[in-house]
PyMOL Python script that loads the backbone (N, CA, C, O; Angstrom):
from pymol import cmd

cmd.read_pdbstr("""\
ATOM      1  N   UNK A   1     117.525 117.897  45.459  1.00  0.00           N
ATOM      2  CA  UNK A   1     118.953 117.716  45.608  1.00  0.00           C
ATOM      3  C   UNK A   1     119.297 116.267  45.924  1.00  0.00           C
ATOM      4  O   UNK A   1     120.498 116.067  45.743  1.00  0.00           O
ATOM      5  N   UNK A   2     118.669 115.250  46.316  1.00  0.00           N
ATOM      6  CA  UNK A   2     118.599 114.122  47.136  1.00  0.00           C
ATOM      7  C   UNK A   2     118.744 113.552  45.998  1.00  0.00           C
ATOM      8  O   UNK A   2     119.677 112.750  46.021  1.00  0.00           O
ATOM      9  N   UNK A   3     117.905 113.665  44.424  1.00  0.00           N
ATOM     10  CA  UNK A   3     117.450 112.517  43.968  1.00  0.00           C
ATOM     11  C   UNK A   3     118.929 112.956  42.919  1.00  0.00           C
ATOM     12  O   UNK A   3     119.621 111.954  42.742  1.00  0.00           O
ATOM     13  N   UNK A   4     119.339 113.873  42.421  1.00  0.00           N
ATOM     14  CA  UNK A   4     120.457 114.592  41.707  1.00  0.00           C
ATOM     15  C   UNK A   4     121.763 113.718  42.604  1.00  0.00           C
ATOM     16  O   UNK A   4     122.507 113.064  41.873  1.00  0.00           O
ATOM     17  N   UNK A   5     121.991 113.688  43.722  1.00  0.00           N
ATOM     18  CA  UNK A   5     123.075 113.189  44.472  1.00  0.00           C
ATOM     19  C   UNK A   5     122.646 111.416  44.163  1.00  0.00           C
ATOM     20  O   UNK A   5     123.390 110.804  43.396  1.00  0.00           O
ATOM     21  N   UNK A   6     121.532 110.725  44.746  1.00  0.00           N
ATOM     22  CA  UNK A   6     121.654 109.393  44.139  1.00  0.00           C
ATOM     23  C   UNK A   6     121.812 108.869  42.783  1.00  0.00           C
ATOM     24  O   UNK A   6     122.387 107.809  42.535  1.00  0.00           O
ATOM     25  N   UNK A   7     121.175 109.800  41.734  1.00  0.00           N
ATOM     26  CA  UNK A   7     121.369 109.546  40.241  1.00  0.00           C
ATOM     27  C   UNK A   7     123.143 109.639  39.943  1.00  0.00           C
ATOM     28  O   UNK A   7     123.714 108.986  39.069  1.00  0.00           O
ATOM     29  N   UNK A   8     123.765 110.533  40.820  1.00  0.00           N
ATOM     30  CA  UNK A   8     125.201 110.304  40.505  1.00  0.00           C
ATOM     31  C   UNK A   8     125.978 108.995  41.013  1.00  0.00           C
ATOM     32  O   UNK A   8     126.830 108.380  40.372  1.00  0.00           O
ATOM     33  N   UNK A   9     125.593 108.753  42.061  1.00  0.00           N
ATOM     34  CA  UNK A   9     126.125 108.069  43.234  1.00  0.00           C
ATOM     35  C   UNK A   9     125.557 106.527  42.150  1.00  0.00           C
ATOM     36  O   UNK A   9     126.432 105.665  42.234  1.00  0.00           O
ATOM     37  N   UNK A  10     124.427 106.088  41.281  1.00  0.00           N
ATOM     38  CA  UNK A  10     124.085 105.064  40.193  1.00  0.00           C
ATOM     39  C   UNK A  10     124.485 105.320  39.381  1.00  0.00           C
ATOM     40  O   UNK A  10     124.651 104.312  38.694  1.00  0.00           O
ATOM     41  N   UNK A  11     124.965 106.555  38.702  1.00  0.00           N
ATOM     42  CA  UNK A  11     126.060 106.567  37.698  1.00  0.00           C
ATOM     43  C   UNK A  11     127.362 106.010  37.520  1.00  0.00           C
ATOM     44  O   UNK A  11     127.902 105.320  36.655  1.00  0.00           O
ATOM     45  N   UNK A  12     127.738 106.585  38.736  1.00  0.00           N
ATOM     46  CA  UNK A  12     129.501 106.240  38.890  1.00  0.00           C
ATOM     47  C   UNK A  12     129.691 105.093  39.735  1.00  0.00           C
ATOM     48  O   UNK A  12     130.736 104.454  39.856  1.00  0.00           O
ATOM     49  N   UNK A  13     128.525 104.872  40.346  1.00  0.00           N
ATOM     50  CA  UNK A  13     128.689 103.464  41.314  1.00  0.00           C
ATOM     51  C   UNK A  13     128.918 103.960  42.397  1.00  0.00           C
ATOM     52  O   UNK A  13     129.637 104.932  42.628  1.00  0.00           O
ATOM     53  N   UNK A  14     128.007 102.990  43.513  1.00  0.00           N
ATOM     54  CA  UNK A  14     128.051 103.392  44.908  1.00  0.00           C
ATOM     55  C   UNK A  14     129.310 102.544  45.253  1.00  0.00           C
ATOM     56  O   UNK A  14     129.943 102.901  46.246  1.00  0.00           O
ATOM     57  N   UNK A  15     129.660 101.678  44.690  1.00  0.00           N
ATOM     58  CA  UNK A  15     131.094 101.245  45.083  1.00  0.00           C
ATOM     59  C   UNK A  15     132.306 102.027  45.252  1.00  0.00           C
ATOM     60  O   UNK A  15     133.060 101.814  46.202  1.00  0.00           O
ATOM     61  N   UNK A  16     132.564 103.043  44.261  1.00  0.00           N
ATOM     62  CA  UNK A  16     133.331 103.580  43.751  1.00  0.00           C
ATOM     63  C   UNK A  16     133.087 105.040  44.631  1.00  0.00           C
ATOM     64  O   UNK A  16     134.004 105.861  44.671  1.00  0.00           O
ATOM     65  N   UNK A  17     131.903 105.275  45.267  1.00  0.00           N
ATOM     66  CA  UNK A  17     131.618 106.155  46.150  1.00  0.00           C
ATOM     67  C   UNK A  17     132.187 105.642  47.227  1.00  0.00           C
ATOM     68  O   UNK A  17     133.080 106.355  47.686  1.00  0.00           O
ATOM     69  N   UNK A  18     131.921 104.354  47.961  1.00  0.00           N
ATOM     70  CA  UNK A  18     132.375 104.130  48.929  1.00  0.00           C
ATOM     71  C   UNK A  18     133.713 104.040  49.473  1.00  0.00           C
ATOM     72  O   UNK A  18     134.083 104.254  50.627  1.00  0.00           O
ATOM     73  N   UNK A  19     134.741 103.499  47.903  1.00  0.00           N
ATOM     74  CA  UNK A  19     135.927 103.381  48.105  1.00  0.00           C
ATOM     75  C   UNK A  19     136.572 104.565  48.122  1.00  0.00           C
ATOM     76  O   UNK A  19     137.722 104.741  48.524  1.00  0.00           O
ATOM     77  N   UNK A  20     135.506 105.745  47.492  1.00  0.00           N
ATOM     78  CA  UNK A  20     136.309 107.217  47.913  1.00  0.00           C
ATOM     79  C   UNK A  20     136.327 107.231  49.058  1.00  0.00           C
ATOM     80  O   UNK A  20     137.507 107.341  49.392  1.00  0.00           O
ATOM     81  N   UNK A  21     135.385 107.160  50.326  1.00  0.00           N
ATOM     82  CA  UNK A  21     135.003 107.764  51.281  1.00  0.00           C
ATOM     83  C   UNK A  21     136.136 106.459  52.188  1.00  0.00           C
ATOM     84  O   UNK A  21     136.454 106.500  53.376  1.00  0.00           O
ATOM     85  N   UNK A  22     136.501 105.507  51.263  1.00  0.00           N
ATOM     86  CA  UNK A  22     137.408 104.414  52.544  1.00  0.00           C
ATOM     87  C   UNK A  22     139.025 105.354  52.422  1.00  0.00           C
ATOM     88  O   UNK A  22     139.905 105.329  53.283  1.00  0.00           O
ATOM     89  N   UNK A  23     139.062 106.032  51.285  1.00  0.00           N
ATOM     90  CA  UNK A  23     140.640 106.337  51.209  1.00  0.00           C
ATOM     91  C   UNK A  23     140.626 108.117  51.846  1.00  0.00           C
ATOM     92  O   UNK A  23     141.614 108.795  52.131  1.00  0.00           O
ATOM     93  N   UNK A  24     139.524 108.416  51.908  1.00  0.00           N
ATOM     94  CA  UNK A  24     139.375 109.577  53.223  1.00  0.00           C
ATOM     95  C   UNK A  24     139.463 109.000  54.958  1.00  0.00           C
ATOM     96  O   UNK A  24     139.480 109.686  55.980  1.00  0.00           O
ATOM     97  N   UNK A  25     139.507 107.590  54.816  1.00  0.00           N
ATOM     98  CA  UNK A  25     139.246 107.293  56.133  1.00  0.00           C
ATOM     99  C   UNK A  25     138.150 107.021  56.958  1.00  0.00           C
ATOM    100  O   UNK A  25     138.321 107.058  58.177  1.00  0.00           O
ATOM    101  N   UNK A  26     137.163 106.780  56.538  1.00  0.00           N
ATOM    102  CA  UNK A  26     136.279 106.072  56.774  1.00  0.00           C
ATOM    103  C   UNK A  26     135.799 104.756  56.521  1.00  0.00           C
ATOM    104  O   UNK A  26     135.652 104.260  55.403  1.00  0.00           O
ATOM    105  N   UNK A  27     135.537 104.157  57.739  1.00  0.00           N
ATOM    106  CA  UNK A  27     135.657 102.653  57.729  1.00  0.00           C
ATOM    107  C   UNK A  27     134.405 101.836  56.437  1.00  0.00           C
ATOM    108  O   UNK A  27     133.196 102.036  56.552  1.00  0.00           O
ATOM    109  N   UNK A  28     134.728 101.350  55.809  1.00  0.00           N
ATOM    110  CA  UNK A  28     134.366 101.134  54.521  1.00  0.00           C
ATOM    111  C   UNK A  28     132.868 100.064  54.627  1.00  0.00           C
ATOM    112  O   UNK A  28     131.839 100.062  53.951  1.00  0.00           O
ATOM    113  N   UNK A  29     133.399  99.058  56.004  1.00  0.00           N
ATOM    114  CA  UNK A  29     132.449  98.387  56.529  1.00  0.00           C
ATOM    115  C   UNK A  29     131.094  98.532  56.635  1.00  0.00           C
ATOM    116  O   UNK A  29     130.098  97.892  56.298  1.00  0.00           O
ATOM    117  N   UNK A  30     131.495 100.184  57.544  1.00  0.00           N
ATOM    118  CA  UNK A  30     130.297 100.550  58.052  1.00  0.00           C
ATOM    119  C   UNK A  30     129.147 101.592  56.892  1.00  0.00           C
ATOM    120  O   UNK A  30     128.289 102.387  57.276  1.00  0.00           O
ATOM    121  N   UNK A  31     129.361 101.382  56.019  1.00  0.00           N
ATOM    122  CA  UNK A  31     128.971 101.796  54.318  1.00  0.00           C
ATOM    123  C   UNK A  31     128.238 100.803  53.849  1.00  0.00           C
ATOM    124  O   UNK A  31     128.805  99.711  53.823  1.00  0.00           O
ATOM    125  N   UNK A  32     127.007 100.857  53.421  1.00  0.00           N
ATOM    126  CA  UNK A  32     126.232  99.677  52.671  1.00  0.00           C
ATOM    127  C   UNK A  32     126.251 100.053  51.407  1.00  0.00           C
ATOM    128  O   UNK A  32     125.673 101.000  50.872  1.00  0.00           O
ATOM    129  N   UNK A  33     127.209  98.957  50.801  1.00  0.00           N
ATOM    130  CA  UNK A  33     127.348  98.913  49.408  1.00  0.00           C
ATOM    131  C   UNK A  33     126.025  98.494  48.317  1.00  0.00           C
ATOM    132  O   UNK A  33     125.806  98.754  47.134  1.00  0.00           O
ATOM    133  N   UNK A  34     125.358  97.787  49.277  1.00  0.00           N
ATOM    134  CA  UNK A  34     123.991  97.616  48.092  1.00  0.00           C
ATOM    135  C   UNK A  34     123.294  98.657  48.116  1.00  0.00           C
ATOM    136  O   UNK A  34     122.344  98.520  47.344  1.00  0.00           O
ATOM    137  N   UNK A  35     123.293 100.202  48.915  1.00  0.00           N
ATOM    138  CA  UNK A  35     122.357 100.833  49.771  1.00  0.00           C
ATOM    139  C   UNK A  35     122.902 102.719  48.443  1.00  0.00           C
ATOM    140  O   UNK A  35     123.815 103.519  48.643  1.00  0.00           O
ATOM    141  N   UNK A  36     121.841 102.707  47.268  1.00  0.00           N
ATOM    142  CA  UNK A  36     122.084 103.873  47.191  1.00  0.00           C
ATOM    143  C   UNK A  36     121.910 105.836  48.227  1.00  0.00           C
ATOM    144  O   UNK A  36     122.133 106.945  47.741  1.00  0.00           O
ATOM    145  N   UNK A  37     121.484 105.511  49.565  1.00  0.00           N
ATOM    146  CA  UNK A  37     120.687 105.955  50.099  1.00  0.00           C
ATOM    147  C   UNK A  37     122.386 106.429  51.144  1.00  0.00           C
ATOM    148  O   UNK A  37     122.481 107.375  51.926  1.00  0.00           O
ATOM    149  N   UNK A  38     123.513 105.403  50.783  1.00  0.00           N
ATOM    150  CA  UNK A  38     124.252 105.774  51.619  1.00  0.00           C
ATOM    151  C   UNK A  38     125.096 106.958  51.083  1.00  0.00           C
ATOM    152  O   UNK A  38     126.067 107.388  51.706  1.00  0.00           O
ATOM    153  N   UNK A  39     124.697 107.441  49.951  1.00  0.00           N
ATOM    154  CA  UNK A  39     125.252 108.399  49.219  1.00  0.00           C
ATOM    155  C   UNK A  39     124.647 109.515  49.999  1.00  0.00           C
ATOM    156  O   UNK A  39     125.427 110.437  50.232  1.00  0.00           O
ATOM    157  N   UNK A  40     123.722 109.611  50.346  1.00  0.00           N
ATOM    158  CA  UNK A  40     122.900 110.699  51.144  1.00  0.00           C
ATOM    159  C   UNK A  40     123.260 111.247  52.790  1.00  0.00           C
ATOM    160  O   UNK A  40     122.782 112.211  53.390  1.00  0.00           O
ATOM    161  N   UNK A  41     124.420 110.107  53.304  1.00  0.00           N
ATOM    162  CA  UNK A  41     124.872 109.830  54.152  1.00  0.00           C
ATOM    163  C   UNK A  41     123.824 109.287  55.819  1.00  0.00           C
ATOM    164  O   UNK A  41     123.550 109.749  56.926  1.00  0.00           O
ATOM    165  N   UNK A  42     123.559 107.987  54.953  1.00  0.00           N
ATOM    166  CA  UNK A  42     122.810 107.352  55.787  1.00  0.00           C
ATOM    167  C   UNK A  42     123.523 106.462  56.760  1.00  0.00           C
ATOM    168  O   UNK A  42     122.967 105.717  57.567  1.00  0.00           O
ATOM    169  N   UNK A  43     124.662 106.601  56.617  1.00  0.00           N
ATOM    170  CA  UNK A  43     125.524 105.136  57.339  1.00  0.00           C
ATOM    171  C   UNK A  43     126.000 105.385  58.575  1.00  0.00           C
ATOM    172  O   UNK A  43     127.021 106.073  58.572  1.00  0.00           O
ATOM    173  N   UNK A  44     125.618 105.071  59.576  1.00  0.00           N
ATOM    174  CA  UNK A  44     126.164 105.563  61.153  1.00  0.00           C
ATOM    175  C   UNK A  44     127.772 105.825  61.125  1.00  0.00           C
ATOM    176  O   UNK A  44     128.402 104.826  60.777  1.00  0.00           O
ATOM    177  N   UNK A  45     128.252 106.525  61.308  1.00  0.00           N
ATOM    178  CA  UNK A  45     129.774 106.854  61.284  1.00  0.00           C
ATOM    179  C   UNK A  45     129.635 107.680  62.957  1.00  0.00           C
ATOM    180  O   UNK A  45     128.724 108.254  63.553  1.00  0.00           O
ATOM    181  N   UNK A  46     130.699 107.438  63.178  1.00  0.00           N
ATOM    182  CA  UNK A  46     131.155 108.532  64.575  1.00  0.00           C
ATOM    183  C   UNK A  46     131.743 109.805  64.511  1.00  0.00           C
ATOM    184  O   UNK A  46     131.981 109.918  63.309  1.00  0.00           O
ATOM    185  N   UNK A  47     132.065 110.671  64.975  1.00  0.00           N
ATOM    186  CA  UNK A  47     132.021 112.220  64.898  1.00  0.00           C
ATOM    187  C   UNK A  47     133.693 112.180  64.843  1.00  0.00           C
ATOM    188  O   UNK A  47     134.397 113.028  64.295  1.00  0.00           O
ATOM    189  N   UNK A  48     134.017 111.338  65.339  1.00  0.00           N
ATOM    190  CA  UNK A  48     135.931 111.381  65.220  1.00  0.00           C
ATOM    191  C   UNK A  48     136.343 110.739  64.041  1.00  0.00           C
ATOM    192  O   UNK A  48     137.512 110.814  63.663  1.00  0.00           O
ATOM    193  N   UNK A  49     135.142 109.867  63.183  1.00  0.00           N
ATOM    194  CA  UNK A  49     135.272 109.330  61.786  1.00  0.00           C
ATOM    195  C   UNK A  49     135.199 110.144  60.810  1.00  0.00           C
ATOM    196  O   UNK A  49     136.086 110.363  59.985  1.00  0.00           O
ATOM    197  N   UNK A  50     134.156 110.615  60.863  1.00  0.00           N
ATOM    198  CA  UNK A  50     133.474 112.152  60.047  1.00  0.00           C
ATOM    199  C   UNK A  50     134.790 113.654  60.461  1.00  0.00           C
ATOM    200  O   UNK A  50     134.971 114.491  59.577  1.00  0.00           O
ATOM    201  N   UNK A  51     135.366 113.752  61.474  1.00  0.00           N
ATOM    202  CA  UNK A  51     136.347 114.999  61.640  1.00  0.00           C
ATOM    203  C   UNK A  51     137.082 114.284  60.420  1.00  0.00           C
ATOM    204  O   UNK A  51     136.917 114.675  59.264  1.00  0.00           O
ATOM    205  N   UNK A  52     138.136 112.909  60.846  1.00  0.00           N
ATOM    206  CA  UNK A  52     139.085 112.586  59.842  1.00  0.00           C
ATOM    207  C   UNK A  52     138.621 112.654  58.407  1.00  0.00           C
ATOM    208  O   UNK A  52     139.192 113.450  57.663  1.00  0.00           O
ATOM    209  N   UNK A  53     137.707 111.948  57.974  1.00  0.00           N
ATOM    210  CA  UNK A  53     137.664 112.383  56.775  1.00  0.00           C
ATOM    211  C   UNK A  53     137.686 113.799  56.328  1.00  0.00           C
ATOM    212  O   UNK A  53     138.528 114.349  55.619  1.00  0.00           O
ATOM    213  N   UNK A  54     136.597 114.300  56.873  1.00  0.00           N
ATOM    214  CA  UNK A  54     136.627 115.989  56.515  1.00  0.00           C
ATOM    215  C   UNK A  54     138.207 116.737  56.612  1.00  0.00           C
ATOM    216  O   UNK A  54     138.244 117.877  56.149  1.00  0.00           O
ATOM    217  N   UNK A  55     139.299 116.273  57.087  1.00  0.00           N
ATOM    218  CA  UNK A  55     140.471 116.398  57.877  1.00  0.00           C
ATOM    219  C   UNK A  55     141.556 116.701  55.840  1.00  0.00           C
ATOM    220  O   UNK A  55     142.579 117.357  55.645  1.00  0.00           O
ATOM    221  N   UNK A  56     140.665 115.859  54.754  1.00  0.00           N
ATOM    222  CA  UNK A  56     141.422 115.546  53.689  1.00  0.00           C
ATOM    223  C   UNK A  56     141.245 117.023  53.108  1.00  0.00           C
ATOM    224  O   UNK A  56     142.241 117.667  52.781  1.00  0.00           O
ATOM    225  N   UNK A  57     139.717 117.645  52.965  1.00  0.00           N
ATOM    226  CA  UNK A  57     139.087 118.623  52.486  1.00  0.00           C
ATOM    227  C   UNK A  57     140.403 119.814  52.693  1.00  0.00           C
ATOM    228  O   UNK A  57     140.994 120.387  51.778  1.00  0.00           O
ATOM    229  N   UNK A  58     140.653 119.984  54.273  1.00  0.00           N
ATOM    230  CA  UNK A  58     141.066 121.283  54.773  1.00  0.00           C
ATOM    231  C   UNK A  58     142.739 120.998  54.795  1.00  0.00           C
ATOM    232  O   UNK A  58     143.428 121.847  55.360  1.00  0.00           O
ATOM    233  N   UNK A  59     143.280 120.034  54.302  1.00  0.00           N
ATOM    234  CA  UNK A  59     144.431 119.488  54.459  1.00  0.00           C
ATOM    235  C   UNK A  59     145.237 119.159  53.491  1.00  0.00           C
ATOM    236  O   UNK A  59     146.208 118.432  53.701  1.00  0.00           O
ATOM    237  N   UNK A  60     144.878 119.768  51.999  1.00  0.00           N
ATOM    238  CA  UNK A  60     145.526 119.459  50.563  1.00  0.00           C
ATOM    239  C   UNK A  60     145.407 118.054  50.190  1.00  0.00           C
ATOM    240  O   UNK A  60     146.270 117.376  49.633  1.00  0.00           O
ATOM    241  N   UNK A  61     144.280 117.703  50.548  1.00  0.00           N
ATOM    242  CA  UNK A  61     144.083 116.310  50.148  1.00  0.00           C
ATOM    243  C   UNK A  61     144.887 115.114  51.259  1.00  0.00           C
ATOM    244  O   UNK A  61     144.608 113.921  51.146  1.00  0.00           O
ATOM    245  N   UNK A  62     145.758 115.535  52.170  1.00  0.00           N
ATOM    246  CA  UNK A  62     146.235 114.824  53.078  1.00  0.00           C
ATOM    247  C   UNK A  62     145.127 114.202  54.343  1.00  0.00           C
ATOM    248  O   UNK A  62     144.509 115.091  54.930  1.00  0.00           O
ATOM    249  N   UNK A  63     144.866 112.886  54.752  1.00  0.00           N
ATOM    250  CA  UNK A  63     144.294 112.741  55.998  1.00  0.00           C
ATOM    251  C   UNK A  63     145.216 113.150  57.260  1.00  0.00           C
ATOM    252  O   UNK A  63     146.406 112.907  57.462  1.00  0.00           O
ATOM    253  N   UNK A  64     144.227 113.885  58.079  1.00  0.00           N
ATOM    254  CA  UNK A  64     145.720 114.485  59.029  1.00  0.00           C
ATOM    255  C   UNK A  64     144.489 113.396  60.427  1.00  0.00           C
ATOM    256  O   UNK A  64     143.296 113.469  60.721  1.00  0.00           O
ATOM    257  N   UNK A  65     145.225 112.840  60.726  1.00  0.00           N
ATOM    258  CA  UNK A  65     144.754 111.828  62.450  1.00  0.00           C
ATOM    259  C   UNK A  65     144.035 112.510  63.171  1.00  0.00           C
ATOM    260  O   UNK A  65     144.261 113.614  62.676  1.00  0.00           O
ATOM    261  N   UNK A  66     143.377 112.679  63.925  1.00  0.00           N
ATOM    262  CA  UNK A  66     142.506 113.361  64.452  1.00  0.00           C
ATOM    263  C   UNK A  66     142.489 112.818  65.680  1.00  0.00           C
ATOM    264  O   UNK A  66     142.385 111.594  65.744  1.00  0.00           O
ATOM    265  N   UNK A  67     142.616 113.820  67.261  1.00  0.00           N
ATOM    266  CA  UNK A  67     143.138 113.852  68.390  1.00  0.00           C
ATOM    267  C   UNK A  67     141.928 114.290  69.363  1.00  0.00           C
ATOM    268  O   UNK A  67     141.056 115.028  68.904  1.00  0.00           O
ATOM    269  N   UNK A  68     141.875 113.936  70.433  1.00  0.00           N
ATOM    270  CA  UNK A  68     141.181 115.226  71.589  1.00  0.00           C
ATOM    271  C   UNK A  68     142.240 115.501  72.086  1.00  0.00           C
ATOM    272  O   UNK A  68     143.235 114.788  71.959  1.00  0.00           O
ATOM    273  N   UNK A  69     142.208 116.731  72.829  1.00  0.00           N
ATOM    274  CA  UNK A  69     142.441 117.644  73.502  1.00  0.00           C
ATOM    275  C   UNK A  69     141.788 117.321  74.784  1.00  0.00           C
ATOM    276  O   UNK A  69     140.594 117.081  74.965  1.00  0.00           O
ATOM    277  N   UNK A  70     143.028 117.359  75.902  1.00  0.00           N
ATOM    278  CA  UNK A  70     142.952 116.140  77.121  1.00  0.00           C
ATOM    279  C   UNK A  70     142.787 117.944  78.267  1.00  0.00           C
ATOM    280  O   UNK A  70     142.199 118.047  79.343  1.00  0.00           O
ATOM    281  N   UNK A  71     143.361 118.805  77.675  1.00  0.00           N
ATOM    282  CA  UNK A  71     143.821 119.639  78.609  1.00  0.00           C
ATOM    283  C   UNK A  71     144.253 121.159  78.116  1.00  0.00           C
ATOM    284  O   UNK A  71     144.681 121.065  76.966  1.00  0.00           O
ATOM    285  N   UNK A  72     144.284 122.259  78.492  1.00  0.00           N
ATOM    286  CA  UNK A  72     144.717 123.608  78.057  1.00  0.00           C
ATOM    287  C   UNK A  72     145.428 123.957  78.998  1.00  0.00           C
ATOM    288  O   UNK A  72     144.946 123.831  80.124  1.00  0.00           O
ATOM    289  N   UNK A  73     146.586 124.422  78.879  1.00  0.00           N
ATOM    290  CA  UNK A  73     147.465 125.480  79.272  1.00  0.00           C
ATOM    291  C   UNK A  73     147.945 126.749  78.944  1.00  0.00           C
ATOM    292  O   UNK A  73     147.921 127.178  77.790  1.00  0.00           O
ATOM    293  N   UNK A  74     148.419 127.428  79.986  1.00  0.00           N
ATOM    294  CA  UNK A  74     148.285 128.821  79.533  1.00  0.00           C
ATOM    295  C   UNK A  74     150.532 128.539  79.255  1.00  0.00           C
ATOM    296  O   UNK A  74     151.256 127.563  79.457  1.00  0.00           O
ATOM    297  N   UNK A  75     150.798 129.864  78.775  1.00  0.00           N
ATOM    298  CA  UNK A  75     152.201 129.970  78.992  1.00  0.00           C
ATOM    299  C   UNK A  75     153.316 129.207  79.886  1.00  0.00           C
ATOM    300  O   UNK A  75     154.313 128.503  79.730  1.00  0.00           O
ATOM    301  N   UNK A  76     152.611 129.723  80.819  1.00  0.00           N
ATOM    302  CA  UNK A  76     153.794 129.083  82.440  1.00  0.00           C
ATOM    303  C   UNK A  76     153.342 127.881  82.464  1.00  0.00           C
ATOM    304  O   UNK A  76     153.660 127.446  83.571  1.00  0.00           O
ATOM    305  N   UNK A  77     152.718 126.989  81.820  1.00  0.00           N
ATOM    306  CA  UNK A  77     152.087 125.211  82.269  1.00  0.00           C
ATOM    307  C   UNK A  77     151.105 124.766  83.104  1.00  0.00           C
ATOM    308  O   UNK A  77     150.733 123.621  83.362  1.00  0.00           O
ATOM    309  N   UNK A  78     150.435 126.710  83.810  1.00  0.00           N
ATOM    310  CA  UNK A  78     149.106 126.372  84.695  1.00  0.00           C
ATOM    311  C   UNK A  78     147.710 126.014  83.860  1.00  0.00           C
ATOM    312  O   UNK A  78     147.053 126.718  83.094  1.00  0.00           O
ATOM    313  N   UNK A  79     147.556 124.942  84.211  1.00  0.00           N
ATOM    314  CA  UNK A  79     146.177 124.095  83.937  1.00  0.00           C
ATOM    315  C   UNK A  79     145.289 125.063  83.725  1.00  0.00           C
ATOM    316  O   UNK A  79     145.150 125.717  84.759  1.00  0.00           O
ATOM    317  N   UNK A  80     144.349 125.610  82.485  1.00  0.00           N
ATOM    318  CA  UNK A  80     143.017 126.556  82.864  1.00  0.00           C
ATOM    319  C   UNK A  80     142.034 125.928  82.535  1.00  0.00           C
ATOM    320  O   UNK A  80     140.923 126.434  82.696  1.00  0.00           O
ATOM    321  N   UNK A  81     142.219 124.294  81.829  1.00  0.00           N
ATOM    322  CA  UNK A  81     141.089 123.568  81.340  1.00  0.00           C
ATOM    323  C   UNK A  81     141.143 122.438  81.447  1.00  0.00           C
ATOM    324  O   UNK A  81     140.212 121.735  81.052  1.00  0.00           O
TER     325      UNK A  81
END
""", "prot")
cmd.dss("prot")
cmd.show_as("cartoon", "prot")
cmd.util.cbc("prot")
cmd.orient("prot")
């Protein structure tokens, strides 16, 4: 499956991979453009980088911002978390 995903990723260009993955929201920087290997997802990204993008998938193609959650409340405004 590895070598099927890089043969595409040298087909269409890892550029053209990367600039997908910049207009999902991921910082484009942190993507090595000489690096077919980043098609495999070798490139350190952070877990609040990786939610947003994934954010386009479940979202009609929209990036929706991606938040923590500081706190839970119940009904009446008592704190349970």
């Amino acid at each position: 499956r590895n070598l099927m995903t890089i043969r595409l990723a040298r087909d269409i260009g890892i550029n053209n991979v990367i600039d997908r993955a910049a207009s999902y929201g991921l910082n484009a920087d942190d993507l090595n453009r000489n690096d077919l290997s980043t098609s495999l997802g070798t490139a350190s990204l952070s877990l609040i980088s990786m939610t947003s993008a994934y954010s386009v998938f479940a979202n009609n193609g929209k990036r929706a911002k991606p938040y923590y959650l500081e706190g839970i409340q119940d009904v009446t405004g008592k704190q349970i978390y």
